[in-house]
C-alpha positions as CSV (number, residue, x, y, z in Angstrom):
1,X,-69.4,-5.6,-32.3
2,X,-68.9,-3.6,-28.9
3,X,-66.6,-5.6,-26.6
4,X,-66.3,-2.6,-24.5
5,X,-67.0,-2.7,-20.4
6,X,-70.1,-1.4,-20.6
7,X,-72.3,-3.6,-23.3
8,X,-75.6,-6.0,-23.3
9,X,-75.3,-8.6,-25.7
10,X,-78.7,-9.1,-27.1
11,X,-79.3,-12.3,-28.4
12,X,-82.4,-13.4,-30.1
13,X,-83.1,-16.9,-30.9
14,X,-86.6,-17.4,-32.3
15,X,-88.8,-20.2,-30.2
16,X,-86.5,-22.8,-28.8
17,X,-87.3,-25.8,-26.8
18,X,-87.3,-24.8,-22.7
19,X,-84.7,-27.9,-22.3
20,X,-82.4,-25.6,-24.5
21,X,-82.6,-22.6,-23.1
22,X,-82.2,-23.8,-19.7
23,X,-78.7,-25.5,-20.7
24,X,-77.9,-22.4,-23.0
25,X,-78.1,-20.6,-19.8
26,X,-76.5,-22.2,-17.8
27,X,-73.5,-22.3,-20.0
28,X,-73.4,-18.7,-20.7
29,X,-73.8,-18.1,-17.0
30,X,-70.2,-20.4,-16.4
31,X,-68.5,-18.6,-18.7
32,X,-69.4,-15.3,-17.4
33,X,-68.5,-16.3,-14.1
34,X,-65.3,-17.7,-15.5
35,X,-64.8,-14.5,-17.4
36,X,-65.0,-16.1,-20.4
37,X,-67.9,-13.9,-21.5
38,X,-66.5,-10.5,-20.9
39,X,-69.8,-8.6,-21.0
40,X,-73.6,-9.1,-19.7
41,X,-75.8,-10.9,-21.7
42,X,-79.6,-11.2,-22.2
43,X,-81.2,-14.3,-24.6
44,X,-84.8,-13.4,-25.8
45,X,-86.8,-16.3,-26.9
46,X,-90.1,-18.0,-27.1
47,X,-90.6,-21.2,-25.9
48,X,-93.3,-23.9,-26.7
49,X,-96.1,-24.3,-23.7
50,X,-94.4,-25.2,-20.8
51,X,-95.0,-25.2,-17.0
52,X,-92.0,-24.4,-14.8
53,X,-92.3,-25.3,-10.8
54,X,-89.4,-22.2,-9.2
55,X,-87.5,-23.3,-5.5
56,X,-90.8,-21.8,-3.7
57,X,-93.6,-23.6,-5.8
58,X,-96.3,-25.5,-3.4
59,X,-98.1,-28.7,-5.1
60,X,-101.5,-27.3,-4.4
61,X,-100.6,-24.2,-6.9
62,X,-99.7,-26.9,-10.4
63,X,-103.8,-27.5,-10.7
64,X,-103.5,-29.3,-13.9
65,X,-102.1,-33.2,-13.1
66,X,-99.2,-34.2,-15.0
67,X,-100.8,-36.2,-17.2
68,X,-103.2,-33.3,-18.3
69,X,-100.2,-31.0,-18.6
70,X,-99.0,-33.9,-21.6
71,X,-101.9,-34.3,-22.8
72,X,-102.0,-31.0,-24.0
73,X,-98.6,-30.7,-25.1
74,X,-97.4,-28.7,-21.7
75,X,-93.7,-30.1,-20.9
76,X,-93.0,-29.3,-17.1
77,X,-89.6,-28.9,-15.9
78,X,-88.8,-28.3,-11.8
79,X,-86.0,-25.3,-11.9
80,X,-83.6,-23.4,-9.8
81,X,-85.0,-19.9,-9.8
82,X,-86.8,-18.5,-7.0
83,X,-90.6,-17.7,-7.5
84,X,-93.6,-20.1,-7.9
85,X,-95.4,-21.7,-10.9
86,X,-95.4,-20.0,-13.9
87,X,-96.4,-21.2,-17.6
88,X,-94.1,-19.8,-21.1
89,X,-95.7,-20.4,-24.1
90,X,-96.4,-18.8,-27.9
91,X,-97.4,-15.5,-27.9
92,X,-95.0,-14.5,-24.9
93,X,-91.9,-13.0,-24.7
94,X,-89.4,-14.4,-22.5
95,X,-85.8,-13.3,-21.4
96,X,-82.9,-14.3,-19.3
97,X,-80.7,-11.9,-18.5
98,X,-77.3,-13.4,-17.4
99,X,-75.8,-10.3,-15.7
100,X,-73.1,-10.0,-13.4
101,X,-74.0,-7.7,-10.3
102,X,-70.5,-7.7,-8.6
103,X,-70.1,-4.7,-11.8
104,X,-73.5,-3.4,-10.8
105,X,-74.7,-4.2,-7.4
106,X,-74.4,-6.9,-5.2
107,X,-78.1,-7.2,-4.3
108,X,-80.9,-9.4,-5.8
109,X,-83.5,-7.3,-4.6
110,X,-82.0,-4.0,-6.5
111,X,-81.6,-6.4,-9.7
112,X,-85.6,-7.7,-9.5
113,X,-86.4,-3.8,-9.6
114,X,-84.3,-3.2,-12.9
115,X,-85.6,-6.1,-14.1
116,X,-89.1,-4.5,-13.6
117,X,-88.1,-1.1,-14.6
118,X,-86.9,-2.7,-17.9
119,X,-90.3,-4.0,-18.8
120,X,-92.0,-0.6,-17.2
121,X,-90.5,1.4,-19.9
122,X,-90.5,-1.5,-22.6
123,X,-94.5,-1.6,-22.8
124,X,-94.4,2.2,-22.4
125,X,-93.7,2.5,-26.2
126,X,-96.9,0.4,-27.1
127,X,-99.0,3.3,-24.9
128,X,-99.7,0.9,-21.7
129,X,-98.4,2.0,-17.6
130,X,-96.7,-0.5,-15.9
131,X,-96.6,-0.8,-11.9
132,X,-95.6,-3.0,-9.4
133,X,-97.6,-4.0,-6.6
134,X,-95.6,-3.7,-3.0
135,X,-94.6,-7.1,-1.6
136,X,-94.6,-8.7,-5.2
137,X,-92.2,-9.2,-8.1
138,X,-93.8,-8.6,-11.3
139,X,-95.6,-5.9,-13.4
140,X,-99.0,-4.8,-13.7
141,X,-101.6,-2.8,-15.4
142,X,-105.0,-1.4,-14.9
143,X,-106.2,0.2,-11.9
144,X,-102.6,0.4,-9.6
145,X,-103.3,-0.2,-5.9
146,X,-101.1,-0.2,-2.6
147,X,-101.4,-3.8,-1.5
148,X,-102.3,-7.7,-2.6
149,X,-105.4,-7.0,-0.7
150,X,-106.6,-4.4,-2.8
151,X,-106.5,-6.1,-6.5
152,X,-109.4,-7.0,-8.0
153,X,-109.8,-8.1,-12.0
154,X,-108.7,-4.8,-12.8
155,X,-105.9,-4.8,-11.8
156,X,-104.3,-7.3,-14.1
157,X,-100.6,-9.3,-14.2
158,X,-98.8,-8.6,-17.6
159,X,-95.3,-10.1,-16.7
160,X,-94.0,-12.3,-14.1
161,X,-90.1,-12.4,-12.8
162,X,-88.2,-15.3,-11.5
163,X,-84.1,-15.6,-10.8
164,X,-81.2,-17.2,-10.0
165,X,-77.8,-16.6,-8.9
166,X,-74.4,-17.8,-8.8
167,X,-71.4,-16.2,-7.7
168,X,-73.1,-13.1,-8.0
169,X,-74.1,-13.7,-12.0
170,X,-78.0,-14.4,-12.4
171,X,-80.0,-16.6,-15.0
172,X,-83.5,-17.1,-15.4
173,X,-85.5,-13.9,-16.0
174,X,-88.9,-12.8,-16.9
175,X,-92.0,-13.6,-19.0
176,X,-94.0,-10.6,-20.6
177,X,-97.5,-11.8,-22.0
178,X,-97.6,-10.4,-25.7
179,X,-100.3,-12.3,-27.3
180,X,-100.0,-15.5,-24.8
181,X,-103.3,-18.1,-25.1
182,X,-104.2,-16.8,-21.2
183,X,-106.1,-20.3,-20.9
184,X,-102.8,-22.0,-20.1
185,X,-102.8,-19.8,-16.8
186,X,-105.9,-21.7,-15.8
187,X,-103.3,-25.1,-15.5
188,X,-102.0,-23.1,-13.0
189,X,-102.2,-20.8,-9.7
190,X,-99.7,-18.2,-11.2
191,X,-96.8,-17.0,-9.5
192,X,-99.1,-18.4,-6.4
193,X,-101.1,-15.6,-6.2
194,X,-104.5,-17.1,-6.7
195,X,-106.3,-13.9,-6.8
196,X,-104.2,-13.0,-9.8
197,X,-105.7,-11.8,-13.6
198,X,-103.1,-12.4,-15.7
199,X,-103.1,-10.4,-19.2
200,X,-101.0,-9.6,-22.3
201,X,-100.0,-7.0,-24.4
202,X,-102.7,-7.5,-27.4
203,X,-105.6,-8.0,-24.7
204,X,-104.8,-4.3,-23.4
205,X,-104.8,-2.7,-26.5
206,X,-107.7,-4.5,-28.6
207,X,-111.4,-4.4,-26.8
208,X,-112.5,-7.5,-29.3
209,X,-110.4,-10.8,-29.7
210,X,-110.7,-9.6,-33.8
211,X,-108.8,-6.4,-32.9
212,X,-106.2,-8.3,-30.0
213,X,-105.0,-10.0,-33.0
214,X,-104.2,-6.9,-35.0
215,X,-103.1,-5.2,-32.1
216,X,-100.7,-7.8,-30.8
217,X,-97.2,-6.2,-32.0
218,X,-94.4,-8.7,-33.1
219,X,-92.5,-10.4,-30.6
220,X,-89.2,-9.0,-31.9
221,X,-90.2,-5.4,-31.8
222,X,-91.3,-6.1,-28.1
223,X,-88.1,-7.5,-27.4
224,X,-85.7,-4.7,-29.0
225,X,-87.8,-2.1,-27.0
226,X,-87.3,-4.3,-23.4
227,X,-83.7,-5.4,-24.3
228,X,-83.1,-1.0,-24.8
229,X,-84.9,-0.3,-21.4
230,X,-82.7,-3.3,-19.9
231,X,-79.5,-1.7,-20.8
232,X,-80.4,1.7,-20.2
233,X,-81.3,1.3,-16.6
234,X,-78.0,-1.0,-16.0
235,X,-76.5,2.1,-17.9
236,X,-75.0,-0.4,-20.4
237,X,-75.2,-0.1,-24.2
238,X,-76.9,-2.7,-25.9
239,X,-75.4,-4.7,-29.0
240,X,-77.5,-7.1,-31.3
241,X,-75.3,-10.7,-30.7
242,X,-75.1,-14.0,-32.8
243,X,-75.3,-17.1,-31.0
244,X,-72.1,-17.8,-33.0
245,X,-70.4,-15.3,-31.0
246,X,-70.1,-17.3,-28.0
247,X,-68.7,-20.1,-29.8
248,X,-66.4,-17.9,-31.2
249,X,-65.5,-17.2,-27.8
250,X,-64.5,-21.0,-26.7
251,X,-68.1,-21.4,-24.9
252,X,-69.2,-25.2,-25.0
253,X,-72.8,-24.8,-26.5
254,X,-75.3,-27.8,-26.0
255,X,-76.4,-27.7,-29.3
256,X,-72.7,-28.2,-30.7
């Protein structure tokens, strides 16, 4: 394996509790800042339905009560990113890049862009155009258009982006909908843009629910293709990484 000082370390692991993943982070993300981790890192997972409220969520945006949420198997966590509501579920591909931009660039803003530019080219190889929409962090498809004002259902919400930072290293990341159940988003006002469509991978390439299912390609595929985009615009090279690696490397996993 690479150990170079230019690397991604790609780690994939499956569908995993959100409890787990957060604390996997986290951990990563102190031994990066301690240097224990001597290269960038980005986890790819799945998680079971869950509801995550970011440092900018508003009450009136969660419009599912908490009991609902369990009774329907939704776990809701309150988290340290930035952002609003979102939901992470089956079906979607979600990833936490732990990166540290005092080797790249000391600027959250630039990061969110590379973050998007990553996902822009990722769903490029399955034939759909990514955008952005000024003012907002995310990426879209459909009809593009030049302000919040101007979307309508066509213009439609395919991944949403929240992050955190400390000493400069981030955690958190993004969720891209690949064949997500989109009635979860109804739980929720996402992102806290209530005249948002939210969409998926499968739903943009299959005109029936029949063909969405056939269309929807695997999860792991998707996220070789975004973890490729994500090192090539942080012009590192990325490198397939066990989660016994870190271990290896003296970090204190929760699941040890």
């Amino acid at each position: 394996m690479t150990t170079g000082t230019r690397s991604l370390f790609v780690v994939t692991l499956g569908r995993l509790p959100y409890a787990d993943a957060w604390a996997l982070q986290r951990e990563i993300a102190s031994a990066r800042i301690a240097g224990d981790v001597p290269q960038d890192v980005l986890l790819l997972v799945e998680h079971p339905p869950v509801v995550t409220l970011g440092r900018s969520s508003k009450e009136a945006h969660l419009v599912a009560s908490r009991e609902l949420l369990a009774a329907r198997g939704v776990e809701l966590y309150e988290v340290e990113r930035g952002g609003d509501v979102t939901f992470h579920g089956p079906g979607q591909l979600v990833g936490y890049p732990i990166v540290d931009l005092k080797r790249h660039r000391q600027d959250l803003h630039w990061y969110l862009r590379q973050v998007e530019e990553s996902l822009i080219r990722g769903i490029a190889g399955f034939g759909l155009r990514g955008f952005r929409v000024p003012g907002y962090t995310g990426v879209w498809v459909g009809e593009e258009v030049a302000e919040m004002s101007q979307v309508s259902p066509a213009t439609r919400k395919l991944a949403s982006i929240g992050v955190h930072a400390r000493d400069w290293v981030t955690w958190h990341g993004f969720a891209l909908n690949v064949s997500t159940d989109l009635r979860y988003f109804d739980l929720i006002v996402p992102c806290g843009i209530r005249s948002v469509t939210m969409t998926t991978i499968a739903r943009e390439l299959g005109a029936s629910r029949a063909e969405r299912e056939l269309a929807a390609p695997p999860l792991a595929e998707v996220g070789e293709r975004v973890g490729a985009a994500l090192a090539a615009v942080l012009d590192l090279e990325a490198v397939s990484t066990p989660l016994d690696w870190f271990r290896g490397a003296g970090v204190a996993l929760a699941a040890d």
